[in-house]
C-alpha positions in Angstrom: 102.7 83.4 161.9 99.9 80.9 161.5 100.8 80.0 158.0 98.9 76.2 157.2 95.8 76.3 158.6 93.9 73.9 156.8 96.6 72.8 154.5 95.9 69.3 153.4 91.8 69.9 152.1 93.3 73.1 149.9 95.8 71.3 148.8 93.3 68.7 148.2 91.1 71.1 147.0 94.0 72.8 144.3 94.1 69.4 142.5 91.2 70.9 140.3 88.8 68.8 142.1 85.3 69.3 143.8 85.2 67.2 146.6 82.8 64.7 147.0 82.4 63.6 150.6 83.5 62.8 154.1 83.4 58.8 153.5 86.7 57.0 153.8 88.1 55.6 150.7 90.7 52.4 150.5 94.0 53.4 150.4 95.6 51.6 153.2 99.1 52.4 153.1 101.1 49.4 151.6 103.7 49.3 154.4 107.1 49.5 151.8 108.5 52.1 153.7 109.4 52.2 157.4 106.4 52.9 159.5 107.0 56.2 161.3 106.8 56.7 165.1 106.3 60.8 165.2 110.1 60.8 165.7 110.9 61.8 161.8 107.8 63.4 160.7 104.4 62.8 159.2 103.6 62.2 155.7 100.0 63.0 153.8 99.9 62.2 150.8 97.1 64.4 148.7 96.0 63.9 145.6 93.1 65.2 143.3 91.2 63.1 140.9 90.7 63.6 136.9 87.2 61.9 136.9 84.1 63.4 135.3 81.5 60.9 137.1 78.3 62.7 138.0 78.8 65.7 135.9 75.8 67.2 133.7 76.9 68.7 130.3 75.9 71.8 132.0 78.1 71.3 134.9 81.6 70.3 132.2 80.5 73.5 130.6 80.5 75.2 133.3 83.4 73.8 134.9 85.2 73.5 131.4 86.2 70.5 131.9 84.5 68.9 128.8 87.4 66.6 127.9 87.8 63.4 128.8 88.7 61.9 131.4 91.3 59.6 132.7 90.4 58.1 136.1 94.0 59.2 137.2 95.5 61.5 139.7 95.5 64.9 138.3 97.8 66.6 141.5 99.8 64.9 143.8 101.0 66.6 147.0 103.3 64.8 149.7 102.9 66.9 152.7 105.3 66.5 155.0 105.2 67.9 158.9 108.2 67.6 160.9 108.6 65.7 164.4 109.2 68.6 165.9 106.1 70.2 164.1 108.3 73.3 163.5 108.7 73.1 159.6 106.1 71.9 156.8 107.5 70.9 153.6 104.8 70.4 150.5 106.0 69.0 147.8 104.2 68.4 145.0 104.8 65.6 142.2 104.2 66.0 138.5 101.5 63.6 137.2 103.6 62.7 134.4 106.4 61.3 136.3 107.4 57.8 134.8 107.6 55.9 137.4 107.7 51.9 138.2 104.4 51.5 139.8 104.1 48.7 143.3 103.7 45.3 142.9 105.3 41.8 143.2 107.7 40.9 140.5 104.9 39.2 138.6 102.6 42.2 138.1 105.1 45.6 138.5 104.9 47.5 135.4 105.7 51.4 134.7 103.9 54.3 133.4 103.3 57.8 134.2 102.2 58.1 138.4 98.9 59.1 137.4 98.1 56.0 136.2 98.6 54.1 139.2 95.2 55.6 140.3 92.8 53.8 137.2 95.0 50.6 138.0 94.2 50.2 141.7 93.1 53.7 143.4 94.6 55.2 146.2 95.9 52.2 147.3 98.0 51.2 144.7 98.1 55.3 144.1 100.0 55.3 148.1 102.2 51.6 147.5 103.4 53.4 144.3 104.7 56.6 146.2 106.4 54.8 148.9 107.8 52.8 146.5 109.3 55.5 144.1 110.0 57.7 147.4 111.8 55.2 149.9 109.1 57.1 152.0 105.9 55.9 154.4 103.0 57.5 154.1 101.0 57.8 157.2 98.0 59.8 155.5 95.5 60.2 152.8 93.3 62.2 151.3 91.4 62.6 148.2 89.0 64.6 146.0 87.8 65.0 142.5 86.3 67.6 140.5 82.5 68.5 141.4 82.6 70.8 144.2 85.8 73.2 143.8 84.5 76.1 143.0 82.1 76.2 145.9 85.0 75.3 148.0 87.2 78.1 147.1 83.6 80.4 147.1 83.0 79.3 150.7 86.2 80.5 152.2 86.0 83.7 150.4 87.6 83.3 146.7 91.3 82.9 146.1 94.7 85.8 145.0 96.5 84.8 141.6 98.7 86.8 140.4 101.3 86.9 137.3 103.6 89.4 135.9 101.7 88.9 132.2 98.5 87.7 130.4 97.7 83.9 130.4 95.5 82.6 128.3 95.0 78.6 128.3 91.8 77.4 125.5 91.9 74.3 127.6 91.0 75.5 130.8 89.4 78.3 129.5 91.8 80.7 131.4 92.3 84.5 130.6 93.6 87.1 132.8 95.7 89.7 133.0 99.1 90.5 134.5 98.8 91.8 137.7 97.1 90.0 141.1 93.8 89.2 141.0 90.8 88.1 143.3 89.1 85.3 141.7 86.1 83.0 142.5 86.2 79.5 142.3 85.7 78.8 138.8 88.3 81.3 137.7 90.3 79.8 140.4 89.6 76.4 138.6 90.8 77.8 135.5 94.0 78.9 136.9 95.2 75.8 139.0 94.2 73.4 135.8 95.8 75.3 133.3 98.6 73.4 131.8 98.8 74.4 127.6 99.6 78.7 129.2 101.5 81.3 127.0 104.3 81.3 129.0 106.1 78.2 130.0 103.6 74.9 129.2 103.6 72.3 131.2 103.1 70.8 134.8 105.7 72.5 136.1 104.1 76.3 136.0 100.9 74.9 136.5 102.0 73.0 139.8 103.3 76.3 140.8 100.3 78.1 140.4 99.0 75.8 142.5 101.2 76.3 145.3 101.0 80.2 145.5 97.3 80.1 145.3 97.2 77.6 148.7 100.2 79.6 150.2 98.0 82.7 149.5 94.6 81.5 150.0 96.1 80.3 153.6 97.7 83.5 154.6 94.5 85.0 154.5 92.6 82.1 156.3 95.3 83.0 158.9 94.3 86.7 159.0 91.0 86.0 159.3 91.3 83.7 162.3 90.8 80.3 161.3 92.8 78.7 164.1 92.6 81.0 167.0 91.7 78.0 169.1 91.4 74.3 169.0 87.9 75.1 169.1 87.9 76.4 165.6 91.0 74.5 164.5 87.8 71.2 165.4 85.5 74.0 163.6 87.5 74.1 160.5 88.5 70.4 160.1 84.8 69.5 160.2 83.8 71.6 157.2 86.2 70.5 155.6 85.9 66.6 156.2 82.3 67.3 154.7 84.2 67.6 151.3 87.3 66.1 151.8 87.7 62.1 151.8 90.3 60.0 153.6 91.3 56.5 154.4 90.1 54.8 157.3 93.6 55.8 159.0 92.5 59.2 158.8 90.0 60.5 161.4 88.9 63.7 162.2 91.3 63.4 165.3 94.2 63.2 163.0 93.4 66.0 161.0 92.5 68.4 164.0 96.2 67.9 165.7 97.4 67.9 162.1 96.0 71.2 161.3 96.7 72.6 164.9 100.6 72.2 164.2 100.6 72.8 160.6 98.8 76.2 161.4 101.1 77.5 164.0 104.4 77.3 161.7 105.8 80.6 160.3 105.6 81.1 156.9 109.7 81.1 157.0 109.2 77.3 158.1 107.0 76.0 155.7 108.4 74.6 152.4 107.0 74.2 149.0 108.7 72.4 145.9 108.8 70.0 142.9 110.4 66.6 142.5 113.4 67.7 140.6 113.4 66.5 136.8 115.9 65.4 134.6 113.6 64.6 131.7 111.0 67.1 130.0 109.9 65.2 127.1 110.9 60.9 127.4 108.7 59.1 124.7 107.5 55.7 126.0 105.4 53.6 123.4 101.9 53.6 124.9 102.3 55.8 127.6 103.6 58.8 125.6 105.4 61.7 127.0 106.4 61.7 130.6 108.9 63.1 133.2 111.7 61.4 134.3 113.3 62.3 137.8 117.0 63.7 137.9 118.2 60.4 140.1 120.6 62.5 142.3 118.6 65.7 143.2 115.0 63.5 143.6 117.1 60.7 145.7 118.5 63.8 147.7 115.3 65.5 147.9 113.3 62.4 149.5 116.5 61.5 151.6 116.2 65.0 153.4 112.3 64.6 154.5 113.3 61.1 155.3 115.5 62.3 157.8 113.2 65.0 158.8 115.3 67.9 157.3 114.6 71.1 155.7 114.1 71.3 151.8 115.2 75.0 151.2 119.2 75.5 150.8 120.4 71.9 149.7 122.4 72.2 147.2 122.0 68.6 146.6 118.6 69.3 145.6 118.6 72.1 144.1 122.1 73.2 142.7 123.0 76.6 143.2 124.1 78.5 140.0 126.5 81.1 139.7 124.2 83.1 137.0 121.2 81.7 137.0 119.1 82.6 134.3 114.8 82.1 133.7 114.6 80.9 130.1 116.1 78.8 127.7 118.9 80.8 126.0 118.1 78.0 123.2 115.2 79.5 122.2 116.4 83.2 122.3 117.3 84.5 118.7 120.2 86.8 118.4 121.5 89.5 115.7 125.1 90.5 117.2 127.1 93.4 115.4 130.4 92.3 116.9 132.1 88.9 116.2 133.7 87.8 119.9 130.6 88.5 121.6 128.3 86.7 119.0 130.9 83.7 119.3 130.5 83.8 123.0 126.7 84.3 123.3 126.7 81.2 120.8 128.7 79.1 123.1 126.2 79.8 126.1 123.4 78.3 124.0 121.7 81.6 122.6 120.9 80.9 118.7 123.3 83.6 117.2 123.5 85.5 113.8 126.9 87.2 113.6 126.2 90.7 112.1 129.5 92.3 112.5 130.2 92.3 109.0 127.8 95.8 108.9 128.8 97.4 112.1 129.1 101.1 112.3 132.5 102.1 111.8 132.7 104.4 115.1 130.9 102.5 117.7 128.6 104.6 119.9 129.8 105.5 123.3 128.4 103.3 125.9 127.4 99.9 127.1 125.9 97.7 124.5 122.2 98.1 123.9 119.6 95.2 124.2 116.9 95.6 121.7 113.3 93.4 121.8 109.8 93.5 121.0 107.3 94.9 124.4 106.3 92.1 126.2 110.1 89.8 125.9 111.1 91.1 129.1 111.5 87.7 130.6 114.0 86.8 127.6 115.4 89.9 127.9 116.5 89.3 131.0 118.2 86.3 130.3 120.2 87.5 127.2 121.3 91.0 129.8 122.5 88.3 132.2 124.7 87.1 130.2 125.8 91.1 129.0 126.2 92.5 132.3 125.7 96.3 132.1 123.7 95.9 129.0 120.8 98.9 128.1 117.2 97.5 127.8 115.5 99.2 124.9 112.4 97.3 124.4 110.0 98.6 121.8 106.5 97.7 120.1 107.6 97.7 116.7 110.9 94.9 116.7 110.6 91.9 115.4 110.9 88.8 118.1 114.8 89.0 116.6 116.8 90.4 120.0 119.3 92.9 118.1 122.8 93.7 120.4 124.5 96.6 119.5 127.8 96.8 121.2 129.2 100.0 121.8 133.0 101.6 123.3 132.6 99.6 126.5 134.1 96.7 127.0 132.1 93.3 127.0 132.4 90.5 129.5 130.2 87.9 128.2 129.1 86.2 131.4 128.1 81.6 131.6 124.5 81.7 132.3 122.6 79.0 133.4 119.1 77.7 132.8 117.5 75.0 134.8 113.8 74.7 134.5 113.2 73.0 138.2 114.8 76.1 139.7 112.7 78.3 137.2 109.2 76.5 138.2 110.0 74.1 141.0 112.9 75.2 143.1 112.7 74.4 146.7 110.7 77.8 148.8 110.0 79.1 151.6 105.8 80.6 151.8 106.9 83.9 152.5 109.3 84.1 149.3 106.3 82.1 147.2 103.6 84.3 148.3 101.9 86.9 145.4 104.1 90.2 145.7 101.4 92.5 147.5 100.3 89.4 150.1 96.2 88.1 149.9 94.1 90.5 147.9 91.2 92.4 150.1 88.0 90.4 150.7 85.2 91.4 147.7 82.6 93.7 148.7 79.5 91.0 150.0 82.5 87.9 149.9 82.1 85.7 152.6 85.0 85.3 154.8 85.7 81.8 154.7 85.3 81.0 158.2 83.7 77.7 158.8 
């Protein structure tokens, strides 16, 4: 299945940018990595701009994008396409990372990789990646924020989907649960979000991000986007009229680029985040950033180095026995019997021992799980760690999970929680993709064929 079809401007485009023309930009690539013969892949490095230059106060509004901005890289994609051009992996790197940006020994400084951007634009932006990577990068590209919407509106609008109600003030994001066809400035809203309900952060947002261009692709794909070099030529020159790139990149590149990347099946292209180690590391004028976990980053950049897949390294992404989706840290506990609450307490879960005020004759059964509508997610980290445990959620309990054990006997089970394999786990697009595949063109929508 024809699964990237114009991968590199929507990823471009997801960086909650408009894209502001087909001129090259300077980014020539700094050379700090091994140049790269077609023999162990191509690398294109994508990232979207945080600049409000140009915009009317009508146009922020609109856009709500009124704050201010940085001059920094807002997304960062590394695409990378193997020799073989049988596998894509995208890989997308947080723009908090605290990394040591490129530069002799005189002038190298770090900060967060976003900042390598205001410092010295995409070039120092591309010396900076190879340099934290080990890898070469043999393309660029680059947008900003004017002209996202009407991307996403040209080919059609875009699916997001989530199991619950987001609401972000900042990017002035509201839905619903459920999947949803959304336009280009709700689609704005939902790739920018970063201050959600449910899980904060880059992490969530980056994956939002990726399921919307797996998705919004898929459909390209059904549509017929590349049914030919012809349009594969077709599609690149829209494109190019709102995508820019460094003199490197021609419209040559990009055609036999987008011809491979849109022949791979979706069980062969890969999307994932640089692994992280550190959530919240204070650094005195830069603030809070992200530091890399060393071994799983160092094993994730090895493996495209060598031009292998992402998906199913355990050196990347460790595999847990009982994985779990939430912090059992932040999951208060009431527990009516003493060895379970001591062994709940052990696995991290915040634990009020209750057993003092068990009922004398426990009632027949498993033990039962109760929580307030709308904990399901927690829920199903504190069953995981019960197996056979009885769901009873209701719309009256306090945010206090209350286990009542009963006859059966309880194995209290080690869970674990990682946040990369919660947000940024390596993926495969077909396991990414919203439940129910792209959402059914709109009544009147175009049908984003260039």
């Amino acid at each position: 299945m024809r699964r990237l079809t114009v991968a590199l401007a929507l990823l471009t485009a997801l960086s909650c940018g408009s894209l502001v023309g087909p001129q090259a930009v300077s980014a020539a690539v700094s050379g700090s990595g091994p140049a790269d013969d077609g023999s162990r892949g191509t690398n294109i490095l994508v990232v979207g701009i945080d600049s409000r230059a140009g915009l009317s106060a009508a146009e922020k509004n609109r856009l709500h994008v009124g704050g201010e901005a940085c001059n920094c890289t807002d997304v960062m994609m590394l695409v990378h396409l193997s020799g073989n051009r049988q596998r894509a992996s995208v890989v997308s790197i947080p723009r908090d990372s605290y990394v040591e940006y490129a530069g002799d020994a005189t002038t190298a400084r770090s900060g967060k990789i976003n900042g390598a951007y205001k410092l010295g634009g995409g070039a120092l932006t591309v010396a900076t990646v190879e340099k934290a990577t080990g890898l070469h990068v043999d393309h660029y590209l680059e947008t900003d924020f004017r002209g996202f919407e009407r991307t996403i509106d040209n080919f059609g609008g875009a699916t997001v989907c989530t199991d619950r109600p987001l609401t972000d003030e900042n990017s002035g994001l509201d839905i619903g649960a459920g999947r949803h066809r959304t336009n280009g400035n709700e689609t704005l809203r939902y790739v920018r979000a970063r201050h959600v309900n449910l899980r904060p952060g880059d992490l969530g947002r980056v994956r939002r991000q990726q399921r919307v261009v797996n998705d919004l692709l898929a459909r390209l794909t059904l549509e017929g986007a590349l049914t030919s070099p012809l349009r594969t030529a077709q599609t690149v020159h829209t494109l190019l009229k709102t995508v820019r790139t460094d003199a490197r990149t021609g419209p040559g590149d990009l055609i036999r680029i987008a011809w491979a990347l849109g022949r791979l099946r979706a069980d062969r292209t890969e999307f994932a985040t640089v692994p992280i180690r550190l959530f919240d590391h204070r650094v005195p004028g830069v603030g809070s950033s992200l530091v890399w976990d060393e071994a799983r980053s160092a094993a994730l950049w090895a493996a495209l180095g060598a031009d292998r897949p992402i998906t199913g390294d355990s050196r990347i992404q460790p595999v847990a026995q009982t994985p779990v989706p939430t912090d059992p840290a932040g999951i208060a506990v009431r527990v009516d019997d003493a060895a379970v609450a001591a062994a709940l307490r052990r696995n991290g879960f915040v634990v009020v021992d209750t057993s003092s005020s068990a009922p004398a004759v426990r009632p027949d059964g498993p033990p039962v799980i109760r929580f307030a509508a709308g904990q399901e997610e927690r829920a199903a980290t504190l069953a995981a760690a019960l197996p056979g445990s009885r769901l009873e959620p209701g719309p009256d309990h306090g945010v206090v999970f209350d286990v009542a054990v009963g006859t059966r006997p309880v194995p209290v089970r080690t869970v674990t929680y990682d946040r990369n394999m919660a947000d940024g786990a390596p993926v495969t697009a077909d396991r990414l993709r919203c439940a129910d595949g792209p959402a059914p063109a709109a009544a009147g929508a175009p049908s984003g064929r260039p």
